[in-house]
C-alpha positions in Angstrom: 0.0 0.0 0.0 1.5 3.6 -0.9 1.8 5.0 1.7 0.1 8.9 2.3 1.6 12.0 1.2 1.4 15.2 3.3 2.3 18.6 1.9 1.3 20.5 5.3 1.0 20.2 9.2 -1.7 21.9 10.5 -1.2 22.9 14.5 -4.6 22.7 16.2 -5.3 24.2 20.0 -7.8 26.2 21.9 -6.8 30.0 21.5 -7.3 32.4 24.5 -7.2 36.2 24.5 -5.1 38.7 23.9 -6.9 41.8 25.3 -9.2 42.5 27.9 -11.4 43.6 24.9 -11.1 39.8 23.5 -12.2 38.2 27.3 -16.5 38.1 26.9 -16.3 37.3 23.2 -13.9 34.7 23.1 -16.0 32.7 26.3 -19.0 32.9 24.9 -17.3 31.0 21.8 -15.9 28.9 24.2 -19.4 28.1 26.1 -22.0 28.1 22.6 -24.2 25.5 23.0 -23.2 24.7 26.2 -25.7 25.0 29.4 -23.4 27.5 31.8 -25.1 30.1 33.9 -24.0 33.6 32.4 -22.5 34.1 35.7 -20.3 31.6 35.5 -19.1 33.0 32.2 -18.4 36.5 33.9 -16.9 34.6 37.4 -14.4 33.3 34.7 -13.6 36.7 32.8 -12.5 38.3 35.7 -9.6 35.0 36.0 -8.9 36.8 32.5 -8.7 40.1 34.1 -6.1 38.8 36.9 -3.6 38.6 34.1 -5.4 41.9 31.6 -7.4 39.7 29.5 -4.3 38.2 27.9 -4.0 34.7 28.1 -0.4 32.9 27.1 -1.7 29.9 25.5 -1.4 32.0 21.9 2.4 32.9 22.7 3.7 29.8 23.7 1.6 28.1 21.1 3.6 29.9 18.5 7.3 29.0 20.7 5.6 25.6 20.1 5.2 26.1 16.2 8.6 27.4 16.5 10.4 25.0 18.0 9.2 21.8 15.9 9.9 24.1 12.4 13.8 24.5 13.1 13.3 20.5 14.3 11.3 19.0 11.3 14.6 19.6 9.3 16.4 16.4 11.3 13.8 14.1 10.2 13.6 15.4 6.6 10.7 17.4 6.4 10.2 20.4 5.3 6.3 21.3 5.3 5.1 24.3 6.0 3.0 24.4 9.2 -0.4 26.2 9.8 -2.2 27.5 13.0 -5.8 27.4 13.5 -7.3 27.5 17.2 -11.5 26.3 18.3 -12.2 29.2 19.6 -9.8 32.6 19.1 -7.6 34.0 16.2 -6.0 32.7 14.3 -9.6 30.3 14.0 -9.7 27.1 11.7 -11.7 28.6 9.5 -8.9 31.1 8.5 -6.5 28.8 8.5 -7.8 26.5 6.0 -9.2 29.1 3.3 -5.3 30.2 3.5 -4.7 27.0 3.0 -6.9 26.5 -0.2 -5.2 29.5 -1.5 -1.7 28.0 -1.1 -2.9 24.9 -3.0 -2.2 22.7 0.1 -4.1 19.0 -0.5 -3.3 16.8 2.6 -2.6 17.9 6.0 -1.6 16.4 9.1 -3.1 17.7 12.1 -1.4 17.5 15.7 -4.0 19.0 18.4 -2.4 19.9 21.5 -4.0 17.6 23.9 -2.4 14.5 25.3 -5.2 12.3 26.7 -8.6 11.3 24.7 -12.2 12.9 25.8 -15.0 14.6 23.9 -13.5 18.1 24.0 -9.7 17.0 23.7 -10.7 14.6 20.5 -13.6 14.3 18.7 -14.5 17.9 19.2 -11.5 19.5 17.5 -12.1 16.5 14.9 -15.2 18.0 14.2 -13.9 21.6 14.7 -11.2 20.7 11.5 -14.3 18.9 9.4 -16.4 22.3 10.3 -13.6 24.6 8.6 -12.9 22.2 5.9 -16.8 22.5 4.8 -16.3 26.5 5.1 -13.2 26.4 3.3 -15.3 25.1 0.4 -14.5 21.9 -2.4 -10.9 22.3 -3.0 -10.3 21.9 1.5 -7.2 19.9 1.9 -8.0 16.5 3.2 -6.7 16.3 6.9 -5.8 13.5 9.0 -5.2 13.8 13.4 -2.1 12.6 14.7 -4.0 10.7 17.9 -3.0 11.1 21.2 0.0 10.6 23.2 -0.3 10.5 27.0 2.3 7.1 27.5 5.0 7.9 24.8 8.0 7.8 26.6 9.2 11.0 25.3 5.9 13.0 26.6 6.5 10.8 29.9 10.4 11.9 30.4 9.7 15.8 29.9 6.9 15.5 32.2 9.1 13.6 34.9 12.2 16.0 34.1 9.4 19.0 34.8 8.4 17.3 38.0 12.2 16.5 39.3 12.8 20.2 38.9 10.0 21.3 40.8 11.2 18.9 43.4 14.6 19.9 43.7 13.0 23.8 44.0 12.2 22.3 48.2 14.9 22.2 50.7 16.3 19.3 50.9 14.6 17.7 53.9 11.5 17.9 52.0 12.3 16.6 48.5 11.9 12.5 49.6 8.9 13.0 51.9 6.9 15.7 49.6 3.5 14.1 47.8 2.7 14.7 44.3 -0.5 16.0 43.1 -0.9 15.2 38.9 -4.0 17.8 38.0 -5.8 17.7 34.8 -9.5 19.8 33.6 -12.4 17.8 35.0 -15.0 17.0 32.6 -18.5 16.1 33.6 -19.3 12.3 34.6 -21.8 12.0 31.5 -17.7 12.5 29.2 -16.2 11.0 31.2 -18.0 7.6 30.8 -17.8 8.2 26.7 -13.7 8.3 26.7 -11.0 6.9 28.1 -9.6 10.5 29.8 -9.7 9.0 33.3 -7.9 5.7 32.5 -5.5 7.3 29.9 -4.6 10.4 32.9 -3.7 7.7 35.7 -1.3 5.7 33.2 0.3 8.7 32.2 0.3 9.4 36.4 1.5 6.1 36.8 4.4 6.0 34.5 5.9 9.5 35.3 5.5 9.0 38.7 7.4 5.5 37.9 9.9 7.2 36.1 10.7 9.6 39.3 10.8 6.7 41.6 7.4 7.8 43.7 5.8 5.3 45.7 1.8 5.2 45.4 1.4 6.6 48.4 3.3 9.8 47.5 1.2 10.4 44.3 -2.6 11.3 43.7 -4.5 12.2 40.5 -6.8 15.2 41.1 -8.8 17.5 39.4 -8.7 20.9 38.2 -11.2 24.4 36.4 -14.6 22.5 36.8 -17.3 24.6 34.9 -20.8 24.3 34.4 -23.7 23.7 36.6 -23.6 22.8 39.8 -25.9 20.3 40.1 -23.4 18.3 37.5 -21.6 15.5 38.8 -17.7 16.2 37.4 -15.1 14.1 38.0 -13.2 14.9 41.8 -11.4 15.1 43.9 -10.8 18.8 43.0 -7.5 20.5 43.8 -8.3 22.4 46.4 -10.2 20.1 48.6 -7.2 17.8 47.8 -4.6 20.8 49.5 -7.4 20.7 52.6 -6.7 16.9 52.7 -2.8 17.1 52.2 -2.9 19.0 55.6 -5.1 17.1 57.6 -3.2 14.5 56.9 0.2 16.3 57.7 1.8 16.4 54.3 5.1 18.0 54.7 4.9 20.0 51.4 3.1 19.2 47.6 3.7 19.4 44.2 1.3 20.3 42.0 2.1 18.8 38.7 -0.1 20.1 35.7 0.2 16.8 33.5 -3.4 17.2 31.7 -2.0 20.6 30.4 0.5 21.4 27.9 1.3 24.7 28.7 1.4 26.9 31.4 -1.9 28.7 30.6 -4.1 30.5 31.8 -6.0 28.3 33.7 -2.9 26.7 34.9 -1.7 30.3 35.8 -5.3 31.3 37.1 -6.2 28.1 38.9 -3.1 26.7 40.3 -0.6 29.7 40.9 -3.4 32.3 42.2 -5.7 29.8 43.9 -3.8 26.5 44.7 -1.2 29.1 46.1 -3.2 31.5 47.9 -4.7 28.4 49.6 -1.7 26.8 50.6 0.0 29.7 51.6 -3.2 29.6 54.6 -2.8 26.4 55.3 1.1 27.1 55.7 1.7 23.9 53.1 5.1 24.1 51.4 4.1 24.1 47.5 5.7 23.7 44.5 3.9 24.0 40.8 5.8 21.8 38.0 6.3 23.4 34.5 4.3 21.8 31.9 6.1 20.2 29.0 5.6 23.1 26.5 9.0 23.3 24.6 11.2 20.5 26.5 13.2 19.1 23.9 12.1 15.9 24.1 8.4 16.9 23.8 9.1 18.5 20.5 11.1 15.8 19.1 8.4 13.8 20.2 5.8 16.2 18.1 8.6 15.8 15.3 8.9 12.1 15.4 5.4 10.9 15.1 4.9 14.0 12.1 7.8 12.0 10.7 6.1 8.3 11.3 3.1 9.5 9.1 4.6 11.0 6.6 6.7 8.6 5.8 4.1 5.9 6.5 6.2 4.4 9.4 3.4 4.9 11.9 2.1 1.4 11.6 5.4 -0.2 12.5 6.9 2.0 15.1 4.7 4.2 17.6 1.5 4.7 17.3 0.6 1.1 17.4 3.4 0.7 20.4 2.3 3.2 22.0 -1.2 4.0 21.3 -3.7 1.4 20.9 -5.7 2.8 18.8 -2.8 3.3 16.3 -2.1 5.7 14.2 -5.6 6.8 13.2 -8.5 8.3 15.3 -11.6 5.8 15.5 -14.1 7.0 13.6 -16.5 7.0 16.7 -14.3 7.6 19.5 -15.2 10.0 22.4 -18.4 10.8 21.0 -20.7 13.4 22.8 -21.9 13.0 26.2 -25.6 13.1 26.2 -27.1 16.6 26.7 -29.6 17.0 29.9 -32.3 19.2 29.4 -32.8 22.7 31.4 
């Protein structure tokens, strides 16, 4: 079988403001069609305010972009690579009528999520299909590079993020510290469509295996639940967990952001405002791990399994040794979690 020819990559995220003008227009793209209390929406914006209404997902998406252009060259590609976000500029839309007019035909996409769930998958799936229809007949065909959250090389820069956070504690506190892996909750109703709960605690598991923590010294936990209240999402959240940590006489915690990629803002917002604020009451020594944004072996990671496809490798090497599901999406995983009414 020939094997599939790409003549692009396009880079898919979430986008977040620039401007404090940008805050109430880009979350209500963010929440469309979805059931959260207007309240909510403005209790949010004024996270977005904390920092000016800017956001750094957009910046250190393009160090991202950056980063795997002057790598592609050491596994022989060069392909130009496009940015298109869900929600903010530059949107998908844009991004793939410019890529009409550059006479682009196949693209690979790599989305900037590590671990499978409606919103982290099948959404941005159908975010790319959306802007290829808008885009009009001649849309370059595009394929999704699926996730990634136990290759080893998203595993190491993780642990080498952690063992620096670590080493930030004096001394006496670096072998008796816990470990606190945080990642978005989702509601229940997700949840029980995907594998994001199963695929978050291997990825736990093997960085935490990788830094030689015992099980006792590590918990998964939960982080920026939305929606209504009434909602079951999946716990324990961070905070109650920091309440817990010192009940139990914790000695200190890291707080290790490992269902994010980047330090945005709702890592910035949610874990170095309040997870700090709250352990600075509770007098609980804390330390917040880098997430793996531009860690060299992240983006030779990114670079590697562009490579695999391109060349047609994938089959043999890692996607099917390290993803399951190989080196194609299913075309109905993580579907939609029902909607309840009101």
């Amino acid at each position: 079988m020939k094997s599939p020819r790409y003549d692009a990559i396009l880079f898919v995220s979430f986008g977040g403001p620039e401007r404090r003008e940008d805050v109430i227009p880009f979350l209500e793209n963010v929440l469309r069609g979805r059931n959260v209390p207007r309240e909510r929406m403005l209790a949010v914006a004024e996270h977005y305010y904390h920092f000016d209404g800017v956001s750094p997902i957009n910046q250190q998406n393009q160090e991202l972009i950056e980063a795997i252009q002057l790598r592609l060259p050491e596994f022989g590609l060069h392909l130009p690579v496009y940015w298109g976000n869900r929600n903010w500029h530059p949107l998908l839309p844009d991004t793939l009528h410019t890529m009409v007019e550059d006479g682009i035909q196949r693209a690979l996409a790599f989305v900037t999520a590590a671990h499978s769930s409606y919103s982290g998958c099948r959404q941005y799936r159908q975010n790319i299909e959306d802007a290829r229809v808008s885009a009009g007949p001649a849309a370059p065909q595009v394929d999704k590079i699926p996730v990634f959250y136990n290759h080893p090389d998203f595993i190491a820069a993780v642990a080498d993020r952690l063992r620096e956070a670590i080493e930030k504690f004096p001394a006496p506190l670096q072998p008796t510290s816990h470990v606190l892996f945080t990642a978005h909750s989702i509601p229940l109703s997700m949840a029980k469509t995907c594998e994001y709960e199963q695929q978050l605690r291997e990825s736990c598991r093997l960085v935490a295996e990788a830094v030689g923590l015992s099980e006792e010294r590590w918990k998964l936990v939960y982080q920026s639940r939305s929606g209504r209240p009434e909602d079951p999402w999946l716990e324990p959240d961070i905070l109650d967990q920091l309440h817990e940590c010192k009940q139990q006489q914790v000695p200190g915690v890291v707080i290790v952001p490992i269902g994010f990629l980047s330090d945005h803002l709702e890592v910035k917002y949610d874990l170095d405002v309040e997870a700090r604020q709250l352990c600075d009451e509770l007098q609980l020594p804390m330390q917040r791990a880098g997430t793996v944004g531009t860690h060299p072996r992240f983006v030779g990671m990114i670079c590697q399994l562009i490579a695999e496809r391109v060349t047609g490798q994938a089959a043999r090497t890692t996607a099917s040794q390290f993803n399951p599901a190989g080196d194609l999406c299913a075309l109905d995983c993580c579907p939609a979690p029902p909607r309840r009414p009101g």
